[in-house]
C-alpha positions as CSV (number, residue, x, y, z in Angstrom):
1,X,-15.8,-1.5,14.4
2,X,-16.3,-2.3,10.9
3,X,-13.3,-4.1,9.2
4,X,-13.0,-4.5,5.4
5,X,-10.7,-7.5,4.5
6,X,-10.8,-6.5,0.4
7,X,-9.3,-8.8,-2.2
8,X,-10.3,-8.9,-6.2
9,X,-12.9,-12.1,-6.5
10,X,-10.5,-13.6,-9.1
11,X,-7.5,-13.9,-6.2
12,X,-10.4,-15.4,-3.7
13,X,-11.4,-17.3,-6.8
14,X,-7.7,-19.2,-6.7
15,X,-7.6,-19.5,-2.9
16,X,-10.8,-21.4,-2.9
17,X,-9.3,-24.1,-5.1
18,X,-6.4,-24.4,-2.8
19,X,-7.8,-24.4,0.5
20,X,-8.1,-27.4,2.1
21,X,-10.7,-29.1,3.9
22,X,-9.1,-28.9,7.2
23,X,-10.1,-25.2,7.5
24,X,-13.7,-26.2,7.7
25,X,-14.9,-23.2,4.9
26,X,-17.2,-24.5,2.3
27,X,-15.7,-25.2,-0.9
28,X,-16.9,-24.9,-4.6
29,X,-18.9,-22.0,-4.1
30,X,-17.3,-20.4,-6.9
31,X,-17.8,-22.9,-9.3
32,X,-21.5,-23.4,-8.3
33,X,-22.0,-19.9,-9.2
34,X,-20.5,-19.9,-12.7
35,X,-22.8,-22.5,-13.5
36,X,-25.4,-21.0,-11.8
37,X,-25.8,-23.5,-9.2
38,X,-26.0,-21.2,-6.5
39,X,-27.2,-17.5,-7.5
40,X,-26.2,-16.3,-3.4
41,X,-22.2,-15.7,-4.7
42,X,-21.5,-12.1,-3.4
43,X,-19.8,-11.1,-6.5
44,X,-20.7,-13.3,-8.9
45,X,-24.5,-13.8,-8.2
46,X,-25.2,-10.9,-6.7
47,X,-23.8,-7.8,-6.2
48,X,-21.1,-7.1,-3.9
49,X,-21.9,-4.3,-1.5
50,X,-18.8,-2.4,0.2
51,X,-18.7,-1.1,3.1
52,X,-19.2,2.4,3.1
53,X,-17.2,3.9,6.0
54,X,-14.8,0.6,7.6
55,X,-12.4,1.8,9.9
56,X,-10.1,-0.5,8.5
57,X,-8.7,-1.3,5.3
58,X,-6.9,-4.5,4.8
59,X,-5.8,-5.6,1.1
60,X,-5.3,-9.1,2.1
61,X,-3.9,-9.6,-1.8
62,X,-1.0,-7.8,-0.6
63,X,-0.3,-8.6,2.9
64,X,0.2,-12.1,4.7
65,X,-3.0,-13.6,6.7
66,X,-1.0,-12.5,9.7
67,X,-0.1,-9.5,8.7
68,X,-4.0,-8.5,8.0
69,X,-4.7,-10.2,11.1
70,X,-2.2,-7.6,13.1
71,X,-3.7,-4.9,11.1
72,X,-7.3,-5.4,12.3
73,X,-6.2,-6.3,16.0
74,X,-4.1,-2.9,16.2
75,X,-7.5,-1.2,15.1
76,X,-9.1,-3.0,18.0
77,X,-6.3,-2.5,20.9
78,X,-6.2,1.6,20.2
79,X,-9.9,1.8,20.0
80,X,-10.0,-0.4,23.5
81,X,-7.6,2.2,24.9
82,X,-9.2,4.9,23.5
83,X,-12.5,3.8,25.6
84,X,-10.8,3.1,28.7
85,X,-8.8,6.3,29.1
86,X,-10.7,8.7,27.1
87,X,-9.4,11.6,28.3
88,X,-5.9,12.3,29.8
89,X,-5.3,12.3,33.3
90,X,-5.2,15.4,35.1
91,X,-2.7,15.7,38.2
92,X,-4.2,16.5,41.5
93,X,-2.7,19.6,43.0
C-alpha cells in the first residue's frame, strides 16, 4: 500500500526549523539546499516525484500528526480485513 503524506515544501520548510533534536530526523537540510550545500533536496534540488496512484491521501498541512496517522492506519486495517475474509461467508445448509 502506497501512502502519500503531501504537505507544500514551504510548511515542511517551517517544521524543520522547529523540530527538535529529540526526534532524531536530520536537521538543516533545507538550508543546505538553498545554498546549494546539498543538491539531494526532493523539492529543492531535485525534482519531487509524486506518487502516481497512492491509496491514500493525507494533507498533513491540514490534519493533526495523529489524525494523519489514523488516516493511513484505517487504510491498513480495511485492506487487512479485506485479505482475511475476502469473500462473504456462505451459510451451510
Amino acid at each position: 500500500m502506497e501512502a502519500y503524506v503531501r504537505c507544500p515544501i514551504k510548511i515542511c520548510i517551517k517544521r524543520e526549523k522547529r523540530r527538535k533534536d529529540a526526534f532524531g530526523a536530520p536537521r538543516g537540510i533545507y538550508r543546505k539546499a538553498e545554498r546549494m550545500e546539498s543538491a539531494t533536496v526532493p523539492g529543492v534540488g531535485v525534482p519531487y516525484e509524486r506518487p502516481l496512484k497512492p491509496e491514500v491521501v493525507v494533507d498533513s498541512d491540514r490534519l493533526t500528526s495523529d489524525q494523519s496517522a489514523e488516516r493511513i492506519m484505517r487504510e491498513i486495517l480495511r485492506r487487512f480485513e479485506k485479505a482475511r475474509f475476502p469473500l462473504k461467508r456462505v451459510r451451510a445448509r
